[in-house]
FINU-871356 format. One record per residue: x, y, z of N, C-alpha, C in turn; residue number from 1; residue in three letters. Coordinates in steps of 0.2 Angstrom, whole numbers, plus 5000, padded with zeros to 4 digits. Layout:
// residues N
+------+------+------+-------+-------+-------+------+------+------+--------+-------+
| n_px | n_py | n_pz | ca_px | ca_py | ca_pz | c_px | c_py | c_pz | marlum | lomar |
+------+------+------+-------+-------+-------+------+------+------+--------+-------+
|    X |    Y |    Z |     X |     Y |     Z |    X |    Y |    Z |    NUM |   ALA |
...
+------+------+------+-------+-------+-------+------+------+------+--------+-------+
//
This chain:
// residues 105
+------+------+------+-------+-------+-------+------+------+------+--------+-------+
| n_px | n_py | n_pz | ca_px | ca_py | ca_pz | c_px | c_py | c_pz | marlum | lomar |
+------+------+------+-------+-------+-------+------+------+------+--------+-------+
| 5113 | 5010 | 5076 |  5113 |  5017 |  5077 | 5106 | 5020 | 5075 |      1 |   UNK |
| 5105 | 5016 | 5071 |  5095 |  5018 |  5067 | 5089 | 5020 | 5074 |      2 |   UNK |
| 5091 | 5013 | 5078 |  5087 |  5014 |  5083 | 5086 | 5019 | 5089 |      3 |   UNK |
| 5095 | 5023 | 5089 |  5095 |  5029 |  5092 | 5093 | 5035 | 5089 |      4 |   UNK |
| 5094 | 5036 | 5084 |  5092 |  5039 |  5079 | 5084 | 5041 | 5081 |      5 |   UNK |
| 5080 | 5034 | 5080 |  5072 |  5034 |  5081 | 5070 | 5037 | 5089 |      6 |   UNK |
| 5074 | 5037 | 5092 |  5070 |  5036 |  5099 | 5073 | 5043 | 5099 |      7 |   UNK |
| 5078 | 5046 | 5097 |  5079 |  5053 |  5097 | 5073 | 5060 | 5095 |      8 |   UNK |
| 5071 | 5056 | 5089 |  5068 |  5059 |  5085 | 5061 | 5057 | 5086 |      9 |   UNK |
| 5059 | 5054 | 5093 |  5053 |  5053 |  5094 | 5052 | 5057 | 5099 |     10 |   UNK |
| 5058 | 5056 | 5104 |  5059 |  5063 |  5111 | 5058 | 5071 | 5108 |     11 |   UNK |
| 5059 | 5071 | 5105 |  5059 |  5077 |  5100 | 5052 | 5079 | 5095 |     12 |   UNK |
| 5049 | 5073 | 5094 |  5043 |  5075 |  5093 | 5038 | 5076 | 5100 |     13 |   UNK |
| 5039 | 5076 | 5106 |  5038 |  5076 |  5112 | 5038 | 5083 | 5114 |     14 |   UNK |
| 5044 | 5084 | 5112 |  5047 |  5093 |  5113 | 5043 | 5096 | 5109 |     15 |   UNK |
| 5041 | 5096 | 5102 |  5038 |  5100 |  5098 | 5033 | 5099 | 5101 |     16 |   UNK |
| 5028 | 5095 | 5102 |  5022 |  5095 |  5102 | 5019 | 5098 | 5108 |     17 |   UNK |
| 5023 | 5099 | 5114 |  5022 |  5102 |  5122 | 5023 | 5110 | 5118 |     18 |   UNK |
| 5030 | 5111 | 5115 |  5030 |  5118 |  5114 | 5027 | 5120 | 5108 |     19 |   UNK |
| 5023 | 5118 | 5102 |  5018 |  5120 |  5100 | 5011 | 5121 | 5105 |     20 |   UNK |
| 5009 | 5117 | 5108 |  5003 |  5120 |  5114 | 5004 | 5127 | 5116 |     21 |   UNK |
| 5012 | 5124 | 5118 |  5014 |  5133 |  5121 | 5012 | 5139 | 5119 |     22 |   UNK |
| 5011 | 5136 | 5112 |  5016 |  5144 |  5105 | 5008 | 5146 | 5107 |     23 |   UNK |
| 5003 | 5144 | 5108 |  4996 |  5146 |  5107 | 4994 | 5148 | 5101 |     24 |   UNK |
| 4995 | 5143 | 5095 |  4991 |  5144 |  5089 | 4998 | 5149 | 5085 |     25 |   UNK |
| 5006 | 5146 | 5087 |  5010 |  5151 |  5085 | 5008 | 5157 | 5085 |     26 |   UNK |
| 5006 | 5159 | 5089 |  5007 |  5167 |  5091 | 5012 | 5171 | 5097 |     27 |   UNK |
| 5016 | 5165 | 5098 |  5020 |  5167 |  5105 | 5027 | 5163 | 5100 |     28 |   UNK |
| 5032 | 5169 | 5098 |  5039 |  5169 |  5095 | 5043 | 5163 | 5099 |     29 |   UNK |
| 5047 | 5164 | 5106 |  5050 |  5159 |  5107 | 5049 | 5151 | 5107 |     30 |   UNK |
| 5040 | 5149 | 5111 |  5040 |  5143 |  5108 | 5036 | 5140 | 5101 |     31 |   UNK |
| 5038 | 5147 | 5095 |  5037 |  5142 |  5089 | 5040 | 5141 | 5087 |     32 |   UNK |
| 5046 | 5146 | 5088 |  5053 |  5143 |  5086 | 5056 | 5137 | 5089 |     33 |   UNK |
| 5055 | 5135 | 5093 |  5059 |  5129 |  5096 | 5052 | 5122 | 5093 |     34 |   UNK |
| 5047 | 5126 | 5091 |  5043 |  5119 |  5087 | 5045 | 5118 | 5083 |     35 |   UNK |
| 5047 | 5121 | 5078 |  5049 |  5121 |  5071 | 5056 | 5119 | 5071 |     36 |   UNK |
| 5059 | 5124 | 5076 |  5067 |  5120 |  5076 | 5068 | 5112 | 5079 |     37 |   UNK |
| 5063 | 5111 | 5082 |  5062 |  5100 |  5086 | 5057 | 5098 | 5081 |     38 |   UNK |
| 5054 | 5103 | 5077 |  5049 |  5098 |  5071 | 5057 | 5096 | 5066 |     39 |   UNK |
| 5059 | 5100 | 5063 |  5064 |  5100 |  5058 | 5069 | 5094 | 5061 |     40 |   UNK |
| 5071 | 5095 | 5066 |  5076 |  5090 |  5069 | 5074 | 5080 | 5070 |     41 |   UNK |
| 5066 | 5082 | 5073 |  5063 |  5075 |  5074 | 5063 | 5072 | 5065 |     42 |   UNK |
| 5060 | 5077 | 5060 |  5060 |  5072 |  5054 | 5065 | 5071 | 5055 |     43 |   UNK |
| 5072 | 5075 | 5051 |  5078 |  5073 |  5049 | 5081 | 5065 | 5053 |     44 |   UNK |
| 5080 | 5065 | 5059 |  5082 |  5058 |  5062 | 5078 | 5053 | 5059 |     45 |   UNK |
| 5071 | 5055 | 5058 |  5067 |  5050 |  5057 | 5069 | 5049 | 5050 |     46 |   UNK |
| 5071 | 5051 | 5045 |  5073 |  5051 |  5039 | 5078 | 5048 | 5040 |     47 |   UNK |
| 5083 | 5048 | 5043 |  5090 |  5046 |  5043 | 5089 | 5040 | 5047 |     48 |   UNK |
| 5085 | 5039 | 5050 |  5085 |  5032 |  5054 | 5080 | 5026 | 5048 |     49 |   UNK |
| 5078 | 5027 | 5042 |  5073 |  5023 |  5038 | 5078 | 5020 | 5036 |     50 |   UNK |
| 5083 | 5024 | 5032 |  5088 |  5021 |  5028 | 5090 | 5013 | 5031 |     51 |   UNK |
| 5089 | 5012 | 5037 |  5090 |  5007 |  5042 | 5083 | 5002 | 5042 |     52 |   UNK |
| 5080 | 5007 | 5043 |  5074 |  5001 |  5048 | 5068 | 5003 | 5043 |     53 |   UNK |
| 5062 | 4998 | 5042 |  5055 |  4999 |  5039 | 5052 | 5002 | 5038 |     54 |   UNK |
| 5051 | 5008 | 5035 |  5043 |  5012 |  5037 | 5039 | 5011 | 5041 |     55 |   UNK |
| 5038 | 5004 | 5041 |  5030 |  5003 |  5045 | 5032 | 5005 | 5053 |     56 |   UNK |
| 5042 | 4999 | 5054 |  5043 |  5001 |  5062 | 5045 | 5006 | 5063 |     57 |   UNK |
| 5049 | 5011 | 5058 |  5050 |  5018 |  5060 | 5046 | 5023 | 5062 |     58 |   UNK |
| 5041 | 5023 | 5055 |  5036 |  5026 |  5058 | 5030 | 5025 | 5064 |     59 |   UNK |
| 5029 | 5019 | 5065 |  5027 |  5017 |  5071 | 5026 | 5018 | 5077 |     60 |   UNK |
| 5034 | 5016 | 5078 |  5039 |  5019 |  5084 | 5040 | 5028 | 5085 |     61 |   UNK |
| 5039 | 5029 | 5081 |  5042 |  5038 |  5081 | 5036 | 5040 | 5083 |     62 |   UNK |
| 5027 | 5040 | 5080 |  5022 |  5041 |  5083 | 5020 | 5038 | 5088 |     63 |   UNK |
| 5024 | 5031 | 5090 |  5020 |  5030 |  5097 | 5024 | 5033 | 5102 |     64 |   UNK |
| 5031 | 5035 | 5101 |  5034 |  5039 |  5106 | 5031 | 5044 | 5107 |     65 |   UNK |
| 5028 | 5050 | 5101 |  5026 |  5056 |  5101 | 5021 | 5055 | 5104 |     66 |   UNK |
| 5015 | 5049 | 5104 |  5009 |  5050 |  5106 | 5009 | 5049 | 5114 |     67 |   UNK |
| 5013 | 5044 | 5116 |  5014 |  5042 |  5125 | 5016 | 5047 | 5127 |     68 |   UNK |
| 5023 | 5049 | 5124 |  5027 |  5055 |  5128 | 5022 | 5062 | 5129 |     69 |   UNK |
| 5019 | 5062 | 5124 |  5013 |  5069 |  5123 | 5007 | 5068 | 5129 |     70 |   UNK |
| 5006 | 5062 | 5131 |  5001 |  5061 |  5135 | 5004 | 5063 | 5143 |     71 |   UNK |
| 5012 | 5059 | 5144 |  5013 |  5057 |  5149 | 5014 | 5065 | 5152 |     72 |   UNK |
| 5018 | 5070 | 5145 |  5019 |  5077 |  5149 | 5013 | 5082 | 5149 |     73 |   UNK |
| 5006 | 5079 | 5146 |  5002 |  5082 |  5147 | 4997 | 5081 | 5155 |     74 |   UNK |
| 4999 | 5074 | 5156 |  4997 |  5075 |  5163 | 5002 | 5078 | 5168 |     75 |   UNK |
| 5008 | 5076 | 5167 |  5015 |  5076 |  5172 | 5014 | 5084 | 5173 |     76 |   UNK |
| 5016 | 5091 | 5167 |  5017 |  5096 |  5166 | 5010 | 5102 | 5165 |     77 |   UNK |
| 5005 | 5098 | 5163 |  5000 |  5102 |  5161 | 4994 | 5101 | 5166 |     78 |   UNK |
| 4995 | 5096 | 5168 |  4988 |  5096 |  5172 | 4981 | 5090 | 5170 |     79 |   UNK |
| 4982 | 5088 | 5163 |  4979 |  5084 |  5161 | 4977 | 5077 | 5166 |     80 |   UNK |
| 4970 | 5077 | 5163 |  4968 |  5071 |  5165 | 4970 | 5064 | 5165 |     81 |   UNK |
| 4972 | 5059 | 5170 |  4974 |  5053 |  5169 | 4971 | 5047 | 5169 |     82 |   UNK |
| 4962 | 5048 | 5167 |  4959 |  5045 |  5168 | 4962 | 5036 | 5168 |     83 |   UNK |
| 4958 | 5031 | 5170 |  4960 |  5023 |  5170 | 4961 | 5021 | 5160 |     84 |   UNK |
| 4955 | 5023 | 5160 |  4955 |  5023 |  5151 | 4961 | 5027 | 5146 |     85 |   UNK |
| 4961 | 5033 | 5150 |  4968 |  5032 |  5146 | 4975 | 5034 | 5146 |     86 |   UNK |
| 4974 | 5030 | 5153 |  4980 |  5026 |  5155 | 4983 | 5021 | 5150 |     87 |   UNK |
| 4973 | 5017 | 5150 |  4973 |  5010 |  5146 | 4977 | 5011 | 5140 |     88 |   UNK |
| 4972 | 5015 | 5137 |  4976 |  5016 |  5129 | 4980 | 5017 | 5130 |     89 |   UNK |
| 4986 | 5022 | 5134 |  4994 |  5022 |  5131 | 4997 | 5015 | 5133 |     90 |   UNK |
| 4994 | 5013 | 5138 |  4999 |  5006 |  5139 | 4998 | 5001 | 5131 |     91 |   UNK |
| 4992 | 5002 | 5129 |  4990 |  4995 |  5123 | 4995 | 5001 | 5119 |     92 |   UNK |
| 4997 | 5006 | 5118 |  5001 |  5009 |  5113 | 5007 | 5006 | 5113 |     93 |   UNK |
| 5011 | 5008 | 5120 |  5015 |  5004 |  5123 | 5017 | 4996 | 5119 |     94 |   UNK |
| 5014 | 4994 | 5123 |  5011 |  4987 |  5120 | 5013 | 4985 | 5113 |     95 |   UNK |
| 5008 | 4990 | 5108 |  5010 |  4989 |  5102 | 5016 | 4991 | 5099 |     96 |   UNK |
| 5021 | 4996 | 5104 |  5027 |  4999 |  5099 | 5033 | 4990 | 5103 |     97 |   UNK |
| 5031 | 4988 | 5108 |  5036 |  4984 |  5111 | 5035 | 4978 | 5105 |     98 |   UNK |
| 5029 | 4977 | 5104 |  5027 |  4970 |  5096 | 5030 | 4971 | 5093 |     99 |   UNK |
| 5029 | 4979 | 5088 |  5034 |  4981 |  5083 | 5040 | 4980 | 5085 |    100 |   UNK |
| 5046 | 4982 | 5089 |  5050 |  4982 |  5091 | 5053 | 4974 | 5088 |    101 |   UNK |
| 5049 | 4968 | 5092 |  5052 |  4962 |  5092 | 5049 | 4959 | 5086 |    102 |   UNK |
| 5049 | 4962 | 5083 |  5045 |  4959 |  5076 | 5049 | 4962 | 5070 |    103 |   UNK |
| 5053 | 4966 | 5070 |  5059 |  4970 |  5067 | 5064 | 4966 | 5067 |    104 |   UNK |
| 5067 | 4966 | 5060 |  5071 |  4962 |  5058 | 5077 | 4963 | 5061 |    105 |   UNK |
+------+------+------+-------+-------+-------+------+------+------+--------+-------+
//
């Protein structure tokens, strides 16, 4: 269940981080309430899921979700650039949370 836990709580750090860009420096009420209310949700998971799993994998895993997810909805959503490069980089992030993963007790 730890590992649902993390993958929840890293889709949610996905969610905050798309609707903090939104909030524009929180000055726009509706999405910085929902940052704060998916920042508050993502830790607790990620807190609730260590009791289980490393530090090192939990928190690993939690940022490399927030970091890919944040990328893939800033190109999907926002318009961002997909360059080849960093595409690269997410995949070796990719990459590195799949190591973590099989390297976890």
């Amino acid at each position: 269940m730890a590992w649902v836990y993390l993958v929840v709580a890293g889709f949610l750090e996905v969610v905050w981080a798309f609707y903090m860009k939104k909030s524009e420096g929180f000055t726009l009420l509706t999405p910085s309430v929902i940052t704060i209310i998916t920042m508050i949700a993502s830790f607790a998971l990620l807190s609730i899921s260590m009791k289980a799993l490393p530090l090192g994998t939990a928190y690993t895993i939690w940022t490399g979700i927030g970091a890919v997810g944040a990328f893939v909805v800033g190109v999907i959503v926002l318009g961002e650039s997909a360059t080849p490069m960093r595409v690269f980089a997410a995949v070796l992030i990719v990459s590195g949370l799949v190591l973590m993963k099989l390297s976890s007790d």
